[in-house]
C-alpha positions in Angstrom: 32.6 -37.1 55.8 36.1 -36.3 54.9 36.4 -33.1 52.1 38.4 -33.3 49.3 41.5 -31.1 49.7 41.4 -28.2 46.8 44.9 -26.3 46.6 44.4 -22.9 47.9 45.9 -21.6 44.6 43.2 -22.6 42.9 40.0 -21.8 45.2 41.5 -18.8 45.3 41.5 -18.6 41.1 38.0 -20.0 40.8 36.5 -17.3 43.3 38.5 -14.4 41.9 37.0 -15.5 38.1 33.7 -15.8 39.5 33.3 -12.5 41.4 34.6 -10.4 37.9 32.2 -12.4 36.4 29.6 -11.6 38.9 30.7 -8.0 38.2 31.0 -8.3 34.7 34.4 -7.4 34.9 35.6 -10.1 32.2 36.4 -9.2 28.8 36.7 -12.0 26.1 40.3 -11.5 25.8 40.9 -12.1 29.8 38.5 -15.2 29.3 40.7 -17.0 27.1 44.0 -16.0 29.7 41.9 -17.1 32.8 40.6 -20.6 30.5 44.2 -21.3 29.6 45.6 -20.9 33.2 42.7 -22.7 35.5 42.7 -25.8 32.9 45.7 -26.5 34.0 45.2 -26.4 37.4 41.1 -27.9 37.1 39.4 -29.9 39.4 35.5 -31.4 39.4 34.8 -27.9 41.3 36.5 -25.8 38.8 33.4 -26.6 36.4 31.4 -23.5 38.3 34.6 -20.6 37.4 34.7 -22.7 33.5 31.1 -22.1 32.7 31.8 -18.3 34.0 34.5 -17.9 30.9 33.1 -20.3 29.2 29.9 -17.9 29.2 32.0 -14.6 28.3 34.1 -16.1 25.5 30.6 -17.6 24.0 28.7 -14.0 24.0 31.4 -12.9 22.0 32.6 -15.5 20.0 30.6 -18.7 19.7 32.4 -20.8 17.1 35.6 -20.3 19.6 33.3 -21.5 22.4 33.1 -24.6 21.0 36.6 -24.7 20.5 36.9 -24.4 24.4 34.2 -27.0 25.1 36.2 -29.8 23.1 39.6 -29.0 25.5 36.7 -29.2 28.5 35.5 -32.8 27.4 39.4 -34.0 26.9 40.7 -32.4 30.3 39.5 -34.4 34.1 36.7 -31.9 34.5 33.4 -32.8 34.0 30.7 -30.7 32.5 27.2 -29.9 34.3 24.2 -29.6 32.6 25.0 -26.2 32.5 28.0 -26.4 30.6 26.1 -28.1 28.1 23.3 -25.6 27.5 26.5 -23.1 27.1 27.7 -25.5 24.3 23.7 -25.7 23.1 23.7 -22.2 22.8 27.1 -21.7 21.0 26.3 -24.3 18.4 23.1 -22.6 17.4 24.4 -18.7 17.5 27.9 -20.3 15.4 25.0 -21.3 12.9 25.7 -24.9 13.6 23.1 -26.5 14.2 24.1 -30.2 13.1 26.5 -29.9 16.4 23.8 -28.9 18.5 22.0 -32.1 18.2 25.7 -34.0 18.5 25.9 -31.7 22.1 22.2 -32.1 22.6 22.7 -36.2 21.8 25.8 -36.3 24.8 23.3 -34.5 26.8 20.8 -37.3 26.6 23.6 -40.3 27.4 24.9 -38.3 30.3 21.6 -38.2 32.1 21.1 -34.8 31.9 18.1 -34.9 29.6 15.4 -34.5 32.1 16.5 -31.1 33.2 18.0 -29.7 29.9 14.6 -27.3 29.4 17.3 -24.2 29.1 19.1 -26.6 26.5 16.6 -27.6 24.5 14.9 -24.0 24.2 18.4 -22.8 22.4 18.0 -25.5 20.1 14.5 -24.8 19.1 14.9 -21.2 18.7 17.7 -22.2 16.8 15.4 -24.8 14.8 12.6 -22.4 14.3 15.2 -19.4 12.8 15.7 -21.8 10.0 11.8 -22.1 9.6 11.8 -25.5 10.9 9.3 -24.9 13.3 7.7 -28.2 12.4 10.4 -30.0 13.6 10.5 -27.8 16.6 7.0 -28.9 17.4 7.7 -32.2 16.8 10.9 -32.2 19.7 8.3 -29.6 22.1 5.0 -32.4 21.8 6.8 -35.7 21.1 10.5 -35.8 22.2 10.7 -34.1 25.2 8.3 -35.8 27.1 9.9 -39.2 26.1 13.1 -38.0 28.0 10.2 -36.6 31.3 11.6 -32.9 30.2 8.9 -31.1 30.8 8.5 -28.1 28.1 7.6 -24.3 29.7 6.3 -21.3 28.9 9.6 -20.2 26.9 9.6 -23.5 24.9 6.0 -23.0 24.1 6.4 -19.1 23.1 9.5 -20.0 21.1 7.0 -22.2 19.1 4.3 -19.7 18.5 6.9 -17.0 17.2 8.1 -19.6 14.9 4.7 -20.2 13.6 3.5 -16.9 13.1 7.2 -16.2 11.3 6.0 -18.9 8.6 2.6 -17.1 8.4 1.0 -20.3 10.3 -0.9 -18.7 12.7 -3.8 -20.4 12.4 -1.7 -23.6 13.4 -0.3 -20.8 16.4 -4.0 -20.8 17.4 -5.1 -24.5 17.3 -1.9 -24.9 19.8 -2.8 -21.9 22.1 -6.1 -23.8 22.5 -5.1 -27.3 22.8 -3.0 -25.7 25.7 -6.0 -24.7 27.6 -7.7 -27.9 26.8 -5.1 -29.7 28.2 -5.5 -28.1 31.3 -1.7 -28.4 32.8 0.3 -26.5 34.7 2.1 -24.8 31.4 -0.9 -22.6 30.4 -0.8 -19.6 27.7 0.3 -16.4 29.5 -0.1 -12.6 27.9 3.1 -12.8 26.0 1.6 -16.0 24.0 -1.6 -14.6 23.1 0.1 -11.5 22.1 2.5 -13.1 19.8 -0.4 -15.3 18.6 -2.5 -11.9 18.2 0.2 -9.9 16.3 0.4 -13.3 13.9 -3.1 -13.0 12.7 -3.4 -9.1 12.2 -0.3 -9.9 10.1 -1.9 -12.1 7.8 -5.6 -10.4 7.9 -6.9 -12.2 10.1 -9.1 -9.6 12.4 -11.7 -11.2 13.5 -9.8 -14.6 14.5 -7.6 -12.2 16.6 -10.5 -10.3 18.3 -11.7 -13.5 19.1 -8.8 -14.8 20.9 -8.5 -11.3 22.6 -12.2 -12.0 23.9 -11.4 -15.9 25.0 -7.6 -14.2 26.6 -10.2 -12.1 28.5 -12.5 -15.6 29.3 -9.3 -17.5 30.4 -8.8 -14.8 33.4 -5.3 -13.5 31.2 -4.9 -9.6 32.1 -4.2 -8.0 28.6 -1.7 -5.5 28.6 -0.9 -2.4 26.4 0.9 -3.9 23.7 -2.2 -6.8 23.1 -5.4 -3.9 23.0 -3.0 -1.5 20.7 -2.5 -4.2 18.9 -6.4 -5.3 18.4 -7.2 -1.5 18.5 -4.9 -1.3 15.4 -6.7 -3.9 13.4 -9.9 -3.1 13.9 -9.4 0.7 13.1 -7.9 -0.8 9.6 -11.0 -2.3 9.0 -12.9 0.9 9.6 -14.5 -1.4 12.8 -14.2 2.0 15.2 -16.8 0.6 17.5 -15.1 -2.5 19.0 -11.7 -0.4 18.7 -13.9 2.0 21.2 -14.4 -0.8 22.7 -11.3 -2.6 23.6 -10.1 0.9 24.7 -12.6 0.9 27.3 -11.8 -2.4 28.5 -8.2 -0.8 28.4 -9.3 2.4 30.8 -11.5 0.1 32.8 -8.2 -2.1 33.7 -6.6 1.3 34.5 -3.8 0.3 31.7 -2.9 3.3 30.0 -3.2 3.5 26.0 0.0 5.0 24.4 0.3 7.4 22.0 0.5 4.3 19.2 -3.1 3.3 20.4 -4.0 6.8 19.9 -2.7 7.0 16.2 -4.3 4.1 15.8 -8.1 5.6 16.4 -6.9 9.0 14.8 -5.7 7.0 11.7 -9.2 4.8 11.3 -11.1 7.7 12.0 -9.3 9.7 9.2 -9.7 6.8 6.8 -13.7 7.1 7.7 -13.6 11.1 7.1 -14.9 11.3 10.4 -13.3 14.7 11.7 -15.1 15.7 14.6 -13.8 11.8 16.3 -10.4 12.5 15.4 -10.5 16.2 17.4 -12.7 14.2 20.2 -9.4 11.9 20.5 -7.0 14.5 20.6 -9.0 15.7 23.6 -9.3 12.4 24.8 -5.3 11.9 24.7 -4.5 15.9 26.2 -7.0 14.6 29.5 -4.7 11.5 29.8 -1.6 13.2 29.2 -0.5 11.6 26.6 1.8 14.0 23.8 1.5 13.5 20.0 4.0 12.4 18.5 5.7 12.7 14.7 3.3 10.4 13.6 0.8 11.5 14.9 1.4 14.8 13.0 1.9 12.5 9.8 -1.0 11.2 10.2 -2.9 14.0 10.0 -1.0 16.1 7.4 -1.2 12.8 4.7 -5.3 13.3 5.4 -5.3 16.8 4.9 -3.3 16.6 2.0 -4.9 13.7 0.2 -8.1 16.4 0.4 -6.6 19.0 -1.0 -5.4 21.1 2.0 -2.0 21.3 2.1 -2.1 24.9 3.4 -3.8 23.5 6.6 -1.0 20.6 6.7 2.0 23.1 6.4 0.4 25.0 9.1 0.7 21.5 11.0 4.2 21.0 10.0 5.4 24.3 10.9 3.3 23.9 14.4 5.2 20.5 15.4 8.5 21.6 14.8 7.5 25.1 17.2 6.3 22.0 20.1 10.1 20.5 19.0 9.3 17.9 17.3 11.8 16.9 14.5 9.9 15.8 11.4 11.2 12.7 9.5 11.9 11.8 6.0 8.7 10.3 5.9 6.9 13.9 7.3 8.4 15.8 4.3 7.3 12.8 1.6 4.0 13.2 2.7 3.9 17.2 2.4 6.0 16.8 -0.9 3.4 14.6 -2.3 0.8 17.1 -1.3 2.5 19.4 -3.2 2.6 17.5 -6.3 -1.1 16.2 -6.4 -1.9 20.5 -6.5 1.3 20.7 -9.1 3.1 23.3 -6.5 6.2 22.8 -7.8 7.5 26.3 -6.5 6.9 25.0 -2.8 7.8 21.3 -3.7 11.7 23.0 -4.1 11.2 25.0 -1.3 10.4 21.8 1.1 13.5 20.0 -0.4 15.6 23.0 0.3 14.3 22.9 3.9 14.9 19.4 4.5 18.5 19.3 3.2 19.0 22.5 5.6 17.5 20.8 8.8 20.4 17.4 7.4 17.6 15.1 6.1 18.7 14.2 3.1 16.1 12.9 0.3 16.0 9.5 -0.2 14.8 7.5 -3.3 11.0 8.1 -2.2 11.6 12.0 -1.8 13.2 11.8 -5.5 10.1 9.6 -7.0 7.4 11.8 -5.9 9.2 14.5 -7.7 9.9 12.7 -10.4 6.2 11.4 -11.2 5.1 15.1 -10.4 7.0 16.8 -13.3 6.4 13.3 -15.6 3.0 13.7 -15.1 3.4 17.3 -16.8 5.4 15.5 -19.3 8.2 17.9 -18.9 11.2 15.2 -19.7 13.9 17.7 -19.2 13.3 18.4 -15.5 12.9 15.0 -14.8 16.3 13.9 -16.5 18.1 16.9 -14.2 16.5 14.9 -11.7 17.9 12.1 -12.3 21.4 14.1 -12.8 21.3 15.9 -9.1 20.5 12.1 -7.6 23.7 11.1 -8.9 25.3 13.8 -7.5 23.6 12.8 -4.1 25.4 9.6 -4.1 21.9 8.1 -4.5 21.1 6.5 -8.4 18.0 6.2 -9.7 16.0 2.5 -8.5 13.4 0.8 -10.8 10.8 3.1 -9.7 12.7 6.4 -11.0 13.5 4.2 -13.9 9.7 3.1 -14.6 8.5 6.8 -13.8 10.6 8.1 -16.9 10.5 5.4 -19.1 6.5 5.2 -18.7 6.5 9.1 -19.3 8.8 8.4 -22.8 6.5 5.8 -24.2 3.7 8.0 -23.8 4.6 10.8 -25.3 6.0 7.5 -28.6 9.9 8.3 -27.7 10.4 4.6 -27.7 13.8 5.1 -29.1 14.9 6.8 -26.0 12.1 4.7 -24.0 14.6 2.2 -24.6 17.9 3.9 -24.1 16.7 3.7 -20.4 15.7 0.5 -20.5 19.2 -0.2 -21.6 21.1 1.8 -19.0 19.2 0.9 -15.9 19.9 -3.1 -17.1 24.1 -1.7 -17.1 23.5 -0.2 -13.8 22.0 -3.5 -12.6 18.8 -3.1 -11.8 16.2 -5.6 -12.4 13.0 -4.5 -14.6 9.6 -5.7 -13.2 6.3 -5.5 -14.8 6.1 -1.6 -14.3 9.2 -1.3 -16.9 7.7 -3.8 -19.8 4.1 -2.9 -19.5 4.8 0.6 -20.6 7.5 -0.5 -23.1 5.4 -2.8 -24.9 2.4 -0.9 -24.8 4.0 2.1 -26.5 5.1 -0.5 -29.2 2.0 -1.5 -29.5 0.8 2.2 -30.2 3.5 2.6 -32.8 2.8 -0.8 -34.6 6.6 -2.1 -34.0 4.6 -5.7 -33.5 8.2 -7.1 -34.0 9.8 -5.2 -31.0 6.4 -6.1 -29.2 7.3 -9.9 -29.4 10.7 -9.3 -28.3 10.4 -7.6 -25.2 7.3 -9.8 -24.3 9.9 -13.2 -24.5 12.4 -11.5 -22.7 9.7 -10.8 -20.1 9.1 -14.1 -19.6 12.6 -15.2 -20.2 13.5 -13.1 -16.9 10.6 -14.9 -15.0 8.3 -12.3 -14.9 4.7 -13.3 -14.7 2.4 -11.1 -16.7 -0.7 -10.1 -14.5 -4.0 -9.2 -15.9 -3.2 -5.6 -15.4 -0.4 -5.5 -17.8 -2.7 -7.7 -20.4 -5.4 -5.2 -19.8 -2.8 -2.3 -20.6 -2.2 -4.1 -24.0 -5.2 -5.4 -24.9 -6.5 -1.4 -24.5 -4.1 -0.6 -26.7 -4.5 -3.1 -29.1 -8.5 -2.3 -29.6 -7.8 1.3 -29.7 -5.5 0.5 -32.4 -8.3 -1.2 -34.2 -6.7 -4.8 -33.9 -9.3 -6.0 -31.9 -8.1 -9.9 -32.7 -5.1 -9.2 -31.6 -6.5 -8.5 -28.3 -8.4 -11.8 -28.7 -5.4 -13.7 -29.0 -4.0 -11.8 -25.9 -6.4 -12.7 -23.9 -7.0 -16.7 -25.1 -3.1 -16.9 -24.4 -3.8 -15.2 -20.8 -6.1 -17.8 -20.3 -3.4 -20.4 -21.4 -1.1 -19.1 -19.1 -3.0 -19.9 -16.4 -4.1 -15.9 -15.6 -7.3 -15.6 -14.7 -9.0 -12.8 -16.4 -11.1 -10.4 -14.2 -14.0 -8.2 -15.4 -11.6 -5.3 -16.3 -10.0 -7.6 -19.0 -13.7 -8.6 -20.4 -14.8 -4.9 -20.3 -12.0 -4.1 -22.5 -12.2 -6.5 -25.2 -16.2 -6.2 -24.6 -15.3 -2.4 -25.9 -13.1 -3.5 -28.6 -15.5 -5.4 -30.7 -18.3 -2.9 -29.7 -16.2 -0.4 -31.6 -16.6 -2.8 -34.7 -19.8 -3.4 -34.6 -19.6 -7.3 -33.8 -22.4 -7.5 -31.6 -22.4 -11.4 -31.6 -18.9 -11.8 -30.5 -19.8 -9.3 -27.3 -22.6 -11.5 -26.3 -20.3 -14.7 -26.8 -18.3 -12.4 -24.4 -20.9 -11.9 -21.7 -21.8 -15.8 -21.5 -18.1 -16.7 -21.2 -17.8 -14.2 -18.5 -21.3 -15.1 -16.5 -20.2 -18.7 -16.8 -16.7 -18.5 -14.7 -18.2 -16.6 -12.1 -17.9 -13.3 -12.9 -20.4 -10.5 -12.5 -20.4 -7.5 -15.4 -20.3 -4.6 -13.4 -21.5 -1.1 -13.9 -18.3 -0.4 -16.5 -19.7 -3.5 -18.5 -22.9 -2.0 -18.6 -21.8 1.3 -19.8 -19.4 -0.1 -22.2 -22.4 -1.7 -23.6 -24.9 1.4 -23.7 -22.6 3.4 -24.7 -21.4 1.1 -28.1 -25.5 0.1 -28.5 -25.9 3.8 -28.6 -22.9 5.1 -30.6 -24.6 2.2 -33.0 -28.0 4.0 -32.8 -29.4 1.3 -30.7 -31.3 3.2 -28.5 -33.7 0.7 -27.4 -31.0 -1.9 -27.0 -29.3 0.6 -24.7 -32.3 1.3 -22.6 -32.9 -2.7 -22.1 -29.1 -3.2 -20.8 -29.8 0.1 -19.1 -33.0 -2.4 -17.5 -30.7 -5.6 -17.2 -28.4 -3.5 -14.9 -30.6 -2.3 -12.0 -32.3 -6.0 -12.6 -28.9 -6.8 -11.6 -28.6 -4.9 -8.7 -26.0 -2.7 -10.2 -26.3 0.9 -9.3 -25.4 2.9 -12.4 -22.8 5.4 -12.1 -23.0 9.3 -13.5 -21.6 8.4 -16.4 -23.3 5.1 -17.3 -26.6 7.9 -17.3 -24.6 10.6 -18.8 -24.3 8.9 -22.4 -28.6 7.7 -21.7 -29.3 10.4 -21.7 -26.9 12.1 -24.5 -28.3 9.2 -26.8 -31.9 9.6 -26.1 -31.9 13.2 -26.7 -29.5 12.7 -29.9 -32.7 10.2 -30.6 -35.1 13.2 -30.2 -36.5 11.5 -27.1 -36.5 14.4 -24.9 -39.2 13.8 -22.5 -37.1 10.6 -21.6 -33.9 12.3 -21.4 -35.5 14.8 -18.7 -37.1 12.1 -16.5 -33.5 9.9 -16.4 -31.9 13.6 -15.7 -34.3 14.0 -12.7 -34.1 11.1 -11.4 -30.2 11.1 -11.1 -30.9 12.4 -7.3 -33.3 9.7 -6.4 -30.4 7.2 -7.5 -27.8 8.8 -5.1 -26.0 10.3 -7.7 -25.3 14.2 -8.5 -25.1 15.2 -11.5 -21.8 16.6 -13.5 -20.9 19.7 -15.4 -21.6 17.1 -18.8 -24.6 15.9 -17.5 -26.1 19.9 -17.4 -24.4 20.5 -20.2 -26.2 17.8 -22.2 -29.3 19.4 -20.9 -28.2 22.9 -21.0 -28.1 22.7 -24.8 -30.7 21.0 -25.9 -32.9 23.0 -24.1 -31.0 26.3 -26.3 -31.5 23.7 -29.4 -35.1 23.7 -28.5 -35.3 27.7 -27.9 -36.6 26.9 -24.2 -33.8 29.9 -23.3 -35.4 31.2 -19.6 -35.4 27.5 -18.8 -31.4 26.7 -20.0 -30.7 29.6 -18.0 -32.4 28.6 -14.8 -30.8 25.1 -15.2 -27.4 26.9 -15.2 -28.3 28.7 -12.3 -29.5 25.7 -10.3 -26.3 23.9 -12.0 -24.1 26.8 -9.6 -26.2 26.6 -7.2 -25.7 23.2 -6.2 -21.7 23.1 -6.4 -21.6 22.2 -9.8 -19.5 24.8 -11.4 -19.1 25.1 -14.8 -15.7 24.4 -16.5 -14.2 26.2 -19.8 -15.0 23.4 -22.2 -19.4 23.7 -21.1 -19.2 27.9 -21.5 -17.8 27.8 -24.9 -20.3 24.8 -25.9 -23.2 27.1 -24.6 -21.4 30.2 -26.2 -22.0 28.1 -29.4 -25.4 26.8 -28.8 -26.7 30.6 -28.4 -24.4 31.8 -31.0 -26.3 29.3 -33.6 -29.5 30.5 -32.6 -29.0 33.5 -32.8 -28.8 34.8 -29.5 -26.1 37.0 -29.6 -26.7 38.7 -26.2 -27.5 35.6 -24.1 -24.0 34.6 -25.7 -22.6 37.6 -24.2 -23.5 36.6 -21.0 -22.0 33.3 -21.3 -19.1 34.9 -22.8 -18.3 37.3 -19.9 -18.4 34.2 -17.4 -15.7 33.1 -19.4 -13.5 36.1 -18.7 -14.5 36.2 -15.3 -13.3 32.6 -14.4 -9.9 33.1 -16.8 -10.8 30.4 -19.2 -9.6 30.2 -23.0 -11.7 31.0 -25.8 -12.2 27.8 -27.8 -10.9 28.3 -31.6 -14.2 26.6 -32.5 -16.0 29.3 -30.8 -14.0 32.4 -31.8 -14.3 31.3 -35.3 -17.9 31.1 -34.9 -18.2 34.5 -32.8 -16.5 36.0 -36.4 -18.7 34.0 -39.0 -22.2 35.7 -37.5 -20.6 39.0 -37.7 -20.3 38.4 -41.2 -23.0 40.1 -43.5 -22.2 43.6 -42.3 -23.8 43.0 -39.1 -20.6 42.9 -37.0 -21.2 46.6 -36.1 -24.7 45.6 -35.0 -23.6 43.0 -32.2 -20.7 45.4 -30.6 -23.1 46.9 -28.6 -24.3 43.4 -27.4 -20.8 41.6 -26.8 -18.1 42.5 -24.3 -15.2 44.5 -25.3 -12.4 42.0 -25.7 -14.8 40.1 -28.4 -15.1 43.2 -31.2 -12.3 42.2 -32.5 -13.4 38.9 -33.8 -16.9 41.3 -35.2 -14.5 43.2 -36.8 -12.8 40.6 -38.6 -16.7 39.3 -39.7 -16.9 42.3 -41.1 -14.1 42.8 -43.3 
């Protein structure tokens, strides 16, 4: 056969582009110069050097590579299918994806159809980025076999990261399986079941995706890594630690390495469980297998330590990972920071700041928040407004949080004029309010009676499209009843069922409370019915809600049958719940049944508080049974449960009205001896039985610090 003759010119052109593209020695300027000077020259074999520019200018620049394509089509060269899957490509990334079905259309008349795979991949990732991925699956299962283009692995995977994008991965996993079913040669490989996987941990789904993890295993697919760190991680969120032990067996047993992510991941769940001899077994487990912790491993460990109170021991931690040179985060210091604030450090709150502006991590809006709720919570308004001044002068204003921290703290403290003089500026500055900004805003004019100012924030609420929730008509209904306006709340709560909210027990339990308070005992049944009959269960707050109003109503036998109806119920009473039984049956003078409730508080799970000894405690001084208060006091102490201020001065009382001025002394020097205040109630006491001359009498009996008040008896 004879060869066409090619001017040497322009072989020599075409190799020269092709070996700097081979090197990646093209940039997209020298693309465009090399385009311009081989169209003129093209042939049919010039096509190869023109996808090679036509490649570099399109990484770059794909609307322009379009451009190019168009002065292809009208010059004598023809394009492959490559060429094509360029154009594909450029369409989609130029976010044009109504000319990537014009270039996929010419594809299909030119014949190309049946091996454009690469082509019609760019167009469904393209398809699927728009969440189209119906459509997508519609061109994978219907239209590409009706031009014999066989869809692979990519088209397939392209398809399930679509799906689980759009939260479908339930659809994800019906596909995976008709996959298998179907028995062909494109069969789900490990990145499809992980993608699929990762899907349904993302939407809760736990046990579907240990399921699919055990059938991946069934199908003779080797998992890697990233699939059992990825089940490992579910499971430990669900507290499931033995099939997260599990999995990492299988992962040892396969002699694939777990990470130091897997490891978090145990460490974390084992945290969550309190469980801290499994957390030091894994640290063990991860120093045998050489694997380092890293920063968040360290995080993880200092948030449990201090959401139990032990921040010294998470310092320590801190201070130890930067000594192995690790470089906490922002994220490091929040969590110390907020340790900090729940024990009201504030002193080593400023310090950490200090330190973490030093070492050039600057505080972000989080860092600011936590120390803005810290000193709101102390209701100390003018540190939290220099706050808000030294954010500014960050560069960083204040978000809605910061916003709905102050604002909150205003209303409750009834500075609803200023309250709103926030509420004004963040709306200047921009910032959208949510439910956390009106709850507090119309609660606190609910507290203040400003019923008018009440309506107008609650349209404007719903003017802005905010849906209330049944926490913020909880919030207001509370306030309503405490306010005594009861029907209010009533109306509250008919119009939260208009809206279409569904109420939960929380929002029965208050209005349950509310007409308790007045004494309508027919309307709290009415309650009760309404509730049962949608479904809902009372739960142990009902049922103390409901002792505790039969019982302020000297209902005591009422009480005790509700008391009856809950453990009928299967409800398991709470401290409290038997903390007002058994305050009402001894206010009844039914002692003998007050002391059988109060022992069998243990064989109920339960351990008794400082109010339910206290209840006790004083009766039993009431009664004169003094040896036995004191032993209960002991055995109180004994067991953990130490006393606070407010239970010493109610027992200093208790003795004091007996009589028992040096039992009171006792009582009295616990009181110095743990730092507590004297109550005015009892120091006015301590001077009214000195009174009669017999101050001079008791000075013997009393601790020094307390003659004064005998003194002032007995003048």
């Amino acid at each position: 056969m004879s060869r066409r003759f090619v001017p040497v010119g322009r072989r020599i052109l075409e190799q020269n582009i092709k070996a700097r593209y081979h090197a990646g020695d093209i940039g997209t300027e020298d693309a465009l110069h090399l385009f311009d000077e081989l169209l003129q020259v093209a042939g049919r074999s010039s096509i190869h050097a023109i996808n090679c520019l036509l490649t570099v200018v399109c990484r770059d620049c794909p609307a322009l590579g379009v451009s190019l394509f168009n002065r292809i089509a009208r010059s004598k060269v023809a394009p492959s299918s490559i060429t094509y899957a360029i154009l594909v490509d450029c369409c989609c990334r130029a976010g044009r994806l109504d000319l990537g079905h014009t270039a996929m259309g010419h594809i299909i008349k030119t014949g190309f159809a049946a091996e454009a795979i690469v082509n019609f991949n760019h167009l469904l990732k393209a398809i699927c980025a728009e969440n189209k991925t119906s459509y997508a699956m519609d061109i994978v299962l219907r239209i590409m076999p009706m031009f014999n283009c066989v869809p692979n692995i990519f088209s397939y995977s392209i398809l399930f990261k679509g799906l689980c994008n759009e939260k479908r991965s339930q659809e994800a996993l019906e596909l995976i399986n008709m996959m298998v079913e179907d028995g062909g040669s494109c069969r789900p490989d490990v990145v499809t079941y992980n993608t699929v996987i990762d899907g349904l941990l993302k939407e809760g789904e736990v046990g579907k995706a240990y399921s699919l993890f055990c059938e991946m295993l069934r199908q003779g697919v080797s998992p890697d890594a990233v699939t059992c760190s990825s089940i490992i991680s579910g499971m430990c969120k669900l507290h499931a630690m033995d099939k997260a032990e599990e999995v990492l067996q299988q992962m040892l047993d396969r002699r694939i390495l777990p990470n130091v992510a897997t490891y978090n991941s145990l460490i974390h769940g084992y945290y969550l469980l309190g469980q801290c001899e499994e957390v030091d077994r894994i640290f063990k487990e991860m120093s045998r297998n050489g694997v380092q912790p890293n920063v968040v491993t360290y995080n993880i460990q200092m948030d449990y330590l201090c959401k139990s109170g032990r921040c010294a021991e998470a310092r320590k931690i801190f201070d130890s990972m930067i000594s192995l040179g690790q470089k906490p985060n922002v994220y490091t210091y929040s969590v110390l920071l907020h340790g900090y604030a729940m024990e009201k450090s504030f002193h080593d709150m400023h310090c950490l700041i200090d330190l973490m502006v030093e070492n050039g991590i600057a505080p972000d809006h989080h860092v600011y928040n936590i120390l803005i709720s810290a000193y709101a919570k102390e209701e100390m308004v003018g540190v939290v407004m220099h706050i808000f001044t030294k954010m500014r002068q960050q560069g960083l204003n204040p978000d809605a949080v910061s916003y709905g921290a102050v604002i909150d703290l205003l209303c409750s403290m009834g500075r609803m004029d200023d309250a709103m003089s926030q509420y004004n500026q963040m709306i200047t500055e921009g910032l959208l309010p949510g439910i956390i900004v009106f709850t507090p805003l119309i609660s606190g004019f609910c507290s203040c009676g400003k019923w008018e100012k009440v309506d107008e924030l609650f349209s404007e609420m719903l003017d802005r499209g905010i849906c209330p929730n049944t926490v913020f008509f909880n919030t207001i209904m509370d306030r309503l009843c405490k306010n005594e306006r009861v029907m209010e709340a009533q109306d509250l709560f008919d119009l939260m069922v208009h809206m279409g909210v569904k109420p939960d027990v929380c929002n029965y339990n208050t209005l349950i409370g509310g007409y308790l308070f007045d004494g309508k005992m027919d309307e709290v049944r009415k309650l009760l019915d309404n509730m049962v009959s949608i479904g809902l269960k009372p739960d142990v707050i009902t049922y103390t809600i409901l002792i505790d109003g039969y019982s302020k109503n000297g209902r005591i036998d009422d009480a005790l049958v509700v008391s009856r109806e809950m453990l009928a119920g299967n409800v398991k009473p709470c401290v409290i719940t038997l903390n007002i039984m058994i305050g009402a049956l001894l206010k009844g003078g039914r002692k003998e049944e007050a002391k059988d409730l109060f022992d069998d508080i243990w064989a109920k799970g339960l351990v008794p508080t400082v109010v339910t000894y206290s209840l006790m405690i004083q009766k039993l001084i009431e009664e004169g049974s003094l040896q036995e208060s004191d032993d209960l006091f002991l055995s109180m102490e004994k067991n953990g449960c130490a006393a606070d201020s407010h239970m010493l001065n109610a027992i200093v009382r208790s003795l004091l009205r007996k009589g028992e001025v040096p039992r009171a002394g006792t009582y009295l020097s616990k009181i110095d001896e743990r730092r507590f205040t004297l109550e005015a109630s009892t120091a006015s006491l301590l001077a009214a039985v000195a009174s009669g001359g017999k101050g001079q009498k008791y000075k013997e009996l009393l601790p020094e610090k307390y003659h004064y008040f005998l003194e002032q008896g007995t003048d």
